[in-house]
NUDREN-236680 format. One line per field, with one value per residue (C-alpha): residue in one letter; x, y, z; residue number from 1. Coordinates in steps of 0.02 Angstrom, whole numbers, padded with zeros to 5 digits. Layout:
<recs>
r: (A | ...) .
u: (X | ...) .
v: (Y | ...) .
w: (Z | ...) .
k: (NUM | ...) .
</recs>
This chain:
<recs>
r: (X | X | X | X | X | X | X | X | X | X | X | X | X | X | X | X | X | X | X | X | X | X | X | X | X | X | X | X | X | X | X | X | X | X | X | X | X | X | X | X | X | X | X | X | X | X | X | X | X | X | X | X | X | X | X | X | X | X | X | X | X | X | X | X | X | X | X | X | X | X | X | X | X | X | X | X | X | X | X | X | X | X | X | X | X | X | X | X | X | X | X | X | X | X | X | X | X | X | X | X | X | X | X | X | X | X | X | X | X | X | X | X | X | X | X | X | X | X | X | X | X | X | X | X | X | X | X | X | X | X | X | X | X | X | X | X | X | X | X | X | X | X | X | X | X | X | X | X | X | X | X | X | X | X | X | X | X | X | X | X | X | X | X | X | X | X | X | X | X | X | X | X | X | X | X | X | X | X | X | X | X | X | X | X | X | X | X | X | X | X | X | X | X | X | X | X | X | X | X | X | X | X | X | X | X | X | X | X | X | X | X | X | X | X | X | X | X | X | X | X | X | X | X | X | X | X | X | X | X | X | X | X | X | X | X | X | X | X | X | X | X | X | X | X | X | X | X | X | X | X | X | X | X | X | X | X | X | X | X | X | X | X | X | X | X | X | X | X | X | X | X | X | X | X | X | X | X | X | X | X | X | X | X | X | X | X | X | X | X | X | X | X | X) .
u: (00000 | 00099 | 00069 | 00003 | 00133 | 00183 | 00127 | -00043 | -00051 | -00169 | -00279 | -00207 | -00031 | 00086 | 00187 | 00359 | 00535 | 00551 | 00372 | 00407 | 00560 | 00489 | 00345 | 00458 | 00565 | 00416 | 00343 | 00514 | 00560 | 00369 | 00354 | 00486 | 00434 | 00345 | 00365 | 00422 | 00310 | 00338 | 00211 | 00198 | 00132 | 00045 | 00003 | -00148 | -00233 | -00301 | -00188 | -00048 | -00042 | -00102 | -00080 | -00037 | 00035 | -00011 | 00133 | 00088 | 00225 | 00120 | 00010 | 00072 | -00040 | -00045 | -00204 | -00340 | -00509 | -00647 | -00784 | -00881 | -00888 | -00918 | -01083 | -01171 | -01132 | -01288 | -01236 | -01099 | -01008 | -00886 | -00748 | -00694 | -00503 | -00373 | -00209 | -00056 | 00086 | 00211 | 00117 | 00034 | 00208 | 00260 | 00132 | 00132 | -00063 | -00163 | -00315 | -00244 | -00194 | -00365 | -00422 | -00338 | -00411 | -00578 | -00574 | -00535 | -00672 | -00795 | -00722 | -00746 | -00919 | -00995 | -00905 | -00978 | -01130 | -01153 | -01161 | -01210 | -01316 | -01206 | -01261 | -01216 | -01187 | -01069 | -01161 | -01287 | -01160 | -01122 | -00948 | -00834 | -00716 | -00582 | -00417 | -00270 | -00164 | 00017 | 00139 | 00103 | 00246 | 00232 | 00188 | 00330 | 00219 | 00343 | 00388 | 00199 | 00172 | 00304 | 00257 | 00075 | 00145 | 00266 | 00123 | -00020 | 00138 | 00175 | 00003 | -00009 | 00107 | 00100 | -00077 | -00093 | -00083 | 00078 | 00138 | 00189 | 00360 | 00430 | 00506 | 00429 | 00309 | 00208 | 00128 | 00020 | 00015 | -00142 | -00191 | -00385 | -00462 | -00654 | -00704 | -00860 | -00964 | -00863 | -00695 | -00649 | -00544 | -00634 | -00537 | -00366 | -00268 | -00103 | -00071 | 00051 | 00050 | 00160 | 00096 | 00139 | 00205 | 00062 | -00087 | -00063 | -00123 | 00004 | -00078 | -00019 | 00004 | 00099 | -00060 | -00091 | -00042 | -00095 | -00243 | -00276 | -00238 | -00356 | -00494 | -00427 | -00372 | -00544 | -00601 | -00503 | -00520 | -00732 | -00728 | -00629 | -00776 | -00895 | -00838 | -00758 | -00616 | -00443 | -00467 | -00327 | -00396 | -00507 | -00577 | -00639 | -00812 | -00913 | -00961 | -01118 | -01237 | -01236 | -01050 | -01071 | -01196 | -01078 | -00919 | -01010 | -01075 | -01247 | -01316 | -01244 | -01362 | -01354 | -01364 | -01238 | -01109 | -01184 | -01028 | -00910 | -00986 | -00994 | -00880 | -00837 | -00859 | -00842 | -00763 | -00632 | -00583 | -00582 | -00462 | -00365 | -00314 | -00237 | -00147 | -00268 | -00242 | -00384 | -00419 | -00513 | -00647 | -00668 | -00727 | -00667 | -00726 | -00848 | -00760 | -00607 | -00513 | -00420 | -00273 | -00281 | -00122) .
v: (00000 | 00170 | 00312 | 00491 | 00637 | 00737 | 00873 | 00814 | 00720 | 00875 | 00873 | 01046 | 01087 | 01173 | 01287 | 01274 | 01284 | 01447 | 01512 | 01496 | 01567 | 01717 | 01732 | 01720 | 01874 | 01995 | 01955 | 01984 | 02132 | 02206 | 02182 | 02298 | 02419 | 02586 | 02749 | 02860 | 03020 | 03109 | 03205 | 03389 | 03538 | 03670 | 03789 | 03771 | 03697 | 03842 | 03718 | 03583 | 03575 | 03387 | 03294 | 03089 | 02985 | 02824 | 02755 | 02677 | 02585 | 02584 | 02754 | 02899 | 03011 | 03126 | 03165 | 03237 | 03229 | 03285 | 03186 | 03277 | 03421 | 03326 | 03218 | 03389 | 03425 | 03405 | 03478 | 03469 | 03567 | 03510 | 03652 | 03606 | 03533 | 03657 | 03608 | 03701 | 03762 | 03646 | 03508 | 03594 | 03630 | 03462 | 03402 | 03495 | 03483 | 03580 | 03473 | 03330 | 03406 | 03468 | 03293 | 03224 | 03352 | 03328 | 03144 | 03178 | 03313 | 03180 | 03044 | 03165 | 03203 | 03020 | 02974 | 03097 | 03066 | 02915 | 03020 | 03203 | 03290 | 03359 | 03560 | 03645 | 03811 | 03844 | 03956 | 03814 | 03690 | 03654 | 03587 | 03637 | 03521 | 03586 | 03487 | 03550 | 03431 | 03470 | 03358 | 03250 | 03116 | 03112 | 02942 | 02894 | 02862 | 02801 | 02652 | 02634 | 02590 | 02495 | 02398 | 02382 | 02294 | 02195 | 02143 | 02105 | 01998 | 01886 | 01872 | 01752 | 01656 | 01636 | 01579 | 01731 | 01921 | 01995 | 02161 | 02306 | 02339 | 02430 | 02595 | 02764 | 02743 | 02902 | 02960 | 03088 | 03205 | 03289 | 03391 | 03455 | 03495 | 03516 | 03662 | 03711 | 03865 | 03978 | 03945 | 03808 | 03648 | 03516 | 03377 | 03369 | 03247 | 03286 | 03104 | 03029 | 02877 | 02815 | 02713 | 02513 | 02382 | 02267 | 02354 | 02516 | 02474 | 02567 | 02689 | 02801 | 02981 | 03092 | 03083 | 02886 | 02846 | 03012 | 02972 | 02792 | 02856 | 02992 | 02908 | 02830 | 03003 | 03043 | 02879 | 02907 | 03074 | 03073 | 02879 | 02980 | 03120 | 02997 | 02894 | 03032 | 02911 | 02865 | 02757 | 02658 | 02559 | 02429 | 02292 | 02356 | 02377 | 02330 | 02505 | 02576 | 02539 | 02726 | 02713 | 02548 | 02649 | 02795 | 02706 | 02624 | 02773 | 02789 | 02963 | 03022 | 03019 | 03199 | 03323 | 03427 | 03307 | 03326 | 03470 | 03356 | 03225 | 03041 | 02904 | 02827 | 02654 | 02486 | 02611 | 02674 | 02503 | 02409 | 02572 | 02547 | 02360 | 02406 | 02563 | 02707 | 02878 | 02915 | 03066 | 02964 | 02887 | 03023 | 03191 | 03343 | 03446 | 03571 | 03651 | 03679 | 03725 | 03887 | 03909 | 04005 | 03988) .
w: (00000 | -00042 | 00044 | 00002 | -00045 | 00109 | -00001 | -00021 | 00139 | 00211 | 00070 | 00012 | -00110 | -00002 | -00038 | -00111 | -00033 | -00114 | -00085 | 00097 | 00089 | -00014 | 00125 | 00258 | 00203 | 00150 | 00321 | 00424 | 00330 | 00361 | 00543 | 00548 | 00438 | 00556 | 00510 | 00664 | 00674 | 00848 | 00955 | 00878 | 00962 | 00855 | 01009 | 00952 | 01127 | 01278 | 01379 | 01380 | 01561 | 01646 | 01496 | 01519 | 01397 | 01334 | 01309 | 01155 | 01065 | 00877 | 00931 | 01029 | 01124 | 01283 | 01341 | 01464 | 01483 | 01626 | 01645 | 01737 | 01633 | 01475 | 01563 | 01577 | 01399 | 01251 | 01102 | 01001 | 00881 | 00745 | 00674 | 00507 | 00564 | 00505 | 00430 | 00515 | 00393 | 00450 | 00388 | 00252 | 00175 | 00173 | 00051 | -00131 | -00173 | -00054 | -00110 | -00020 | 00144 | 00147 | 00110 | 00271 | 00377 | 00289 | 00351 | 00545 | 00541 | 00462 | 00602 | 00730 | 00668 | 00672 | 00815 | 00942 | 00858 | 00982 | 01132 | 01073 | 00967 | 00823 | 00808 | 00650 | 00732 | 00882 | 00980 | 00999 | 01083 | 01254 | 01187 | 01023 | 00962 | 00864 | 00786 | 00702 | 00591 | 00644 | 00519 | 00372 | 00345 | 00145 | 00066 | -00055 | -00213 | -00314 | -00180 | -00154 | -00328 | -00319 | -00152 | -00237 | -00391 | -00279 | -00165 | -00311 | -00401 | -00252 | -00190 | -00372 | -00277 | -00091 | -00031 | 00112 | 00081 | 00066 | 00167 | 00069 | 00053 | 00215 | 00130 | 00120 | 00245 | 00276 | 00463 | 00545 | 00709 | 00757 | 00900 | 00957 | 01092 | 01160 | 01235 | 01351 | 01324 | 01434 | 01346 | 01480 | 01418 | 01440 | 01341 | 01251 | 01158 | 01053 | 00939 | 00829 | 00708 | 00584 | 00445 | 00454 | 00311 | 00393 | 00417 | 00312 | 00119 | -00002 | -00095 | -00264 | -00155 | -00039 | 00074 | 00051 | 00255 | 00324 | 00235 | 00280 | 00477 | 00488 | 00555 | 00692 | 00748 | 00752 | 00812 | 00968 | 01013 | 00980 | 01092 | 01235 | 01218 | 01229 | 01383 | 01478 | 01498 | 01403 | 01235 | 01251 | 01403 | 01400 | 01273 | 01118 | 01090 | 00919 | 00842 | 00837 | 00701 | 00662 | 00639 | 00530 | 00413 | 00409 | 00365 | 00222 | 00130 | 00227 | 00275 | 00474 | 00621 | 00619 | 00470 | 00515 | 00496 | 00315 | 00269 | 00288 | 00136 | 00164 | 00170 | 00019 | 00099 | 00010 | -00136 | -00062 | 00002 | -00141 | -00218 | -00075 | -00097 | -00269 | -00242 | -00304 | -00221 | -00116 | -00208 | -00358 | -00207 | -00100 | -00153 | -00118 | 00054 | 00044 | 00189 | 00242 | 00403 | 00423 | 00509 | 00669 | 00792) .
k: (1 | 2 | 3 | 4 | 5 | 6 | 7 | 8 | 9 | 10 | 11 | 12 | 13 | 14 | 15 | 16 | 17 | 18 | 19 | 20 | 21 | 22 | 23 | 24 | 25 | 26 | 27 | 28 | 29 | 30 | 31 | 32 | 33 | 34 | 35 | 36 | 37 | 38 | 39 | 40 | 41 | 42 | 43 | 44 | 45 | 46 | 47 | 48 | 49 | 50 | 51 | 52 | 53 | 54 | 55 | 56 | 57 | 58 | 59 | 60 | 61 | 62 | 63 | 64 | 65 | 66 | 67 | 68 | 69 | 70 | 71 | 72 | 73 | 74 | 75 | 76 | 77 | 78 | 79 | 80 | 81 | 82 | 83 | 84 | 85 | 86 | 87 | 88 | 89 | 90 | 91 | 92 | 93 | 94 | 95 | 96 | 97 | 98 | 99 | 100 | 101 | 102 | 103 | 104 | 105 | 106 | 107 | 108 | 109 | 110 | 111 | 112 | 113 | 114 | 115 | 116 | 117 | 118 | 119 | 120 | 121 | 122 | 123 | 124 | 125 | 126 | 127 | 128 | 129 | 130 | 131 | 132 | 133 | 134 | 135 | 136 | 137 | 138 | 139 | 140 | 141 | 142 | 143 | 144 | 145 | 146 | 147 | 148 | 149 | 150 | 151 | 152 | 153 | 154 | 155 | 156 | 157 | 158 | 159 | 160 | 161 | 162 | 163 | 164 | 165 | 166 | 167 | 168 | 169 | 170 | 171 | 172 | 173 | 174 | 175 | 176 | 177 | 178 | 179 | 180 | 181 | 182 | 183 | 184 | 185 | 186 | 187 | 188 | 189 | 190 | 191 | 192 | 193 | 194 | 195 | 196 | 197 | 198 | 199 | 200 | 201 | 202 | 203 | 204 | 205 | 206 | 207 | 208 | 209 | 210 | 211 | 212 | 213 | 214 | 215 | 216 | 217 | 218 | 219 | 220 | 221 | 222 | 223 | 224 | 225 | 226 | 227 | 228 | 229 | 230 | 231 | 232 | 233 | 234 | 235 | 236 | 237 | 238 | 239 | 240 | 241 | 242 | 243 | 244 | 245 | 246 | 247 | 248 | 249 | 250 | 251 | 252 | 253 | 254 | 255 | 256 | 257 | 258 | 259 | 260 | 261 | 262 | 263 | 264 | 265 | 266 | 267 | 268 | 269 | 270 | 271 | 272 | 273 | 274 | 275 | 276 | 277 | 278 | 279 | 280 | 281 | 282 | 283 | 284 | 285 | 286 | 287 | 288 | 289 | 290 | 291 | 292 | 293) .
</recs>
């Protein structure tokens, strides 16, 4: 009686001496592939005073928030996020900085949308959230594309997704605060992230990473609003169905989170997985942030 083929012992082909070896190295040479984007103050904050850090190894983040203050608070009001010219300068399209910021304002929008009622005019909020973007790490297109290509080729190969390539990684530092009705600060976070080989899709533009981190900017400052307490603690929770409809497209709980358009959803992804700058999924904001030091 002979015996099966080790290869075919499993009921599967596995993969060749070489594949593995290929795998091996794109996955070793990703996991250490981070770009380094360090904490950047904008003096843009009432306050810097009492902030904590996280000490996050993959996001960076000091922070401060009063819950006491923010569980008497209603109404909510969502300034356009500004782009400082630090990090304005770094990118040479205007249109895409403004795209970045477009995307935390749009985060912040739907996520405080699960405690508050988003106002459209300031005067009418107990609280005013305002965020300044304070450095944009450029994207290297040209190594995107070429990570893209790299990754699509090998993925015809090796039976799991492939990382992009670990070089010209782009990252993001933000900074915003919430405000009460008498000027008070009431919440603060200053943040950092770098874009990963693992996690981060490679995308065709100097605002690919910056893009593609936006949201969880937003995501974190609007869940610290909500809960009065760090995000960085705790299990995390499933999102809201508001949230799910919002991140595919659907129309926001509130109408004033309207001015900062919808997510391009299911879209966007799809352009994401094969390199296409986000500019060609998501259009362009109908209002943007001025600066104001």
């Amino acid at each position: 009686m002979s015996l099966p083929h080790p290869a075919h012992a499993s009921g599967r082909r596995l993969c060749s001496p070489a594949t593995s070896a290929l795998l091996s190295c794109l996955i070793a040479s990703a996991a250490a592939g981070c770009a380094a984007v360090p904490l950047e103050e904008a003096h843009t904050l009432v306050s810097y005073d009492g902030l904590t850090s996280n000490n996050g190894k993959i996001t960076k983040a000091k922070l401060k928030v009063d819950q006491k203050d923010l569980a008497a608070a209603k109404t909510i009001y969502i300034q356009p996020t500004a782009v400082s010219p630090k990090a304005g300068s770094s990118i040479k399209k205007p249109s895409e900085s403004a795209l970045v910021a477009n995307v935390i304002s749009r985060a912040l929008c739907v996520g405080v949308s699960d405690r508050f009622q988003v106002v459209d005019r300031r005067e009418n909020a107990d609280v005013v959230v305002h965020a300044t973007i304070t450095r944009i790490v450029p994207t290297n297109a040209g190594m995107a594309g070429v990570s893209t290509a790299t990754s699509l080729g090998a993925s015809l190969v090796v039976p799991v997704p492939v990382p992009r390539l670990p070089l010209g990684l782009g990252g993001l530092a933000v900074e915003a605060e919430a405000t009460a009705r008498d000027g008070r600060q009431v919440a603060a976070m200053v943040w950092a992230k770098g874009a990963n080989a693992i996690t981060t899709s490679a995308r065709v533009s100097q605002v690919g990473d910056a893009y593609s981190l936006a949201s969880g900017f937003g995501s974190d400052f609007s869940k610290m609003l909500v809960t009065g307490k760090t995000p960085y603690k705790g299990l995390p929770k499933f999102p809201s169905a508001q949230k799910i409809k919002s991140s595919l497209g659907g129309r926001p709980k509130y109408p004033a989170c309207e001015r900062f358009g919808r997510s391009p959803g299911v879209k966007d992804f799809a352009a994401s997985q094969i390199g296409l700058p986000p500019s060609w999924t998501d259009k362009q904001p109908a209002v943007l942030g001025q600066w104001s030091p």
